[in-house]
C-alpha positions as CSV (number, residue, x, y, z in Angstrom):
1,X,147.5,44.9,-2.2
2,X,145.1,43.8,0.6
3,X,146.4,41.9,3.6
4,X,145.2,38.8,5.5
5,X,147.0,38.4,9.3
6,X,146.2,34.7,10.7
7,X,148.0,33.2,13.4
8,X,150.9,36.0,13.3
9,X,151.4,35.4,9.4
10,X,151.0,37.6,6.9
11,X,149.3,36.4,3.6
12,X,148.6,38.5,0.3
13,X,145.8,38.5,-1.4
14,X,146.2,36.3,-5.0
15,X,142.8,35.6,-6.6
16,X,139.4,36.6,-5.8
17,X,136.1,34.2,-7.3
18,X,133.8,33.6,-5.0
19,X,136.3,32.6,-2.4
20,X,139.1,34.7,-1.6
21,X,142.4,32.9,-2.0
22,X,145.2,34.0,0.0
23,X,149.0,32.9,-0.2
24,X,152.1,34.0,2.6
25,X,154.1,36.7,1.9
26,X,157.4,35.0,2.4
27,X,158.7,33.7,-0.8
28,X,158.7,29.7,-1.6
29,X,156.6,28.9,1.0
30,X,153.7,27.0,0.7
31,X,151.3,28.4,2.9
32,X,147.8,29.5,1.7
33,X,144.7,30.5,3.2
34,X,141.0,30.5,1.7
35,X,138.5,32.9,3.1
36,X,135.0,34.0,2.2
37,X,134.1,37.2,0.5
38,X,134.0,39.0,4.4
39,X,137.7,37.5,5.0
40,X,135.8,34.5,6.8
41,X,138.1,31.9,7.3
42,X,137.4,28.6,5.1
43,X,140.1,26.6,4.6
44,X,144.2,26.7,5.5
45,X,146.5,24.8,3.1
46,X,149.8,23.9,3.1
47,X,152.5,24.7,6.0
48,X,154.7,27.4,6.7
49,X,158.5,27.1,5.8
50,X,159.1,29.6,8.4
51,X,158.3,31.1,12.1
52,X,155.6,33.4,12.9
53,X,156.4,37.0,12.0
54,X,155.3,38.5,15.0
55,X,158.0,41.2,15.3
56,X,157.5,42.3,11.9
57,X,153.7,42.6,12.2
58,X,154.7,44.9,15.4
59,X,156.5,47.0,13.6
60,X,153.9,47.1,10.6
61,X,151.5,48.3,13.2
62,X,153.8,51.0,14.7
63,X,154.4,52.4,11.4
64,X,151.1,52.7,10.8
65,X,150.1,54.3,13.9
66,X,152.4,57.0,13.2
67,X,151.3,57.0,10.0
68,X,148.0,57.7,11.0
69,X,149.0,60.3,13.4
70,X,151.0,62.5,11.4
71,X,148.0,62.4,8.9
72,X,145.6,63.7,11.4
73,X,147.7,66.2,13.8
74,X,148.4,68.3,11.5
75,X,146.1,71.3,10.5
């Protein structure tokens, strides 16, 4: 499934209309995020129940620069 980063949170992408509609990743929170059919922000709702996942979003993008690398180095 597509994912939304705002503010060092991660959100999943739940309904698409018009507007996309986003909610956090983390279980049982509240969170949720409206964008426009180009992931323009529109609205934030809600608060998060937790801190910013900033280490995990490091890692996410570590895995997937090696990810990408060993897709492309080798012949």
């Amino acid at each position: 499934k597509p994912l939304l980063v705002a503010d060092d949170y991660t959100f999943k992408l739940n309904k698409t209309t018009s507007t996309k509609y986003w909610i956090c990743t983390i279980n049982y929170c509240a969170a949720k995020v409206h964008t426009d059919s180009n992931n323009g922000l529109m609205k934030s709702v809600g608060n998060h129940s937790h801190l910013p996942e900033k280490e995990k979003l490091a890692v996410r993008e570590v895995r997937e620069k090696i990810t990408f690398f060993k897709k492309f180095s080798h012949p």
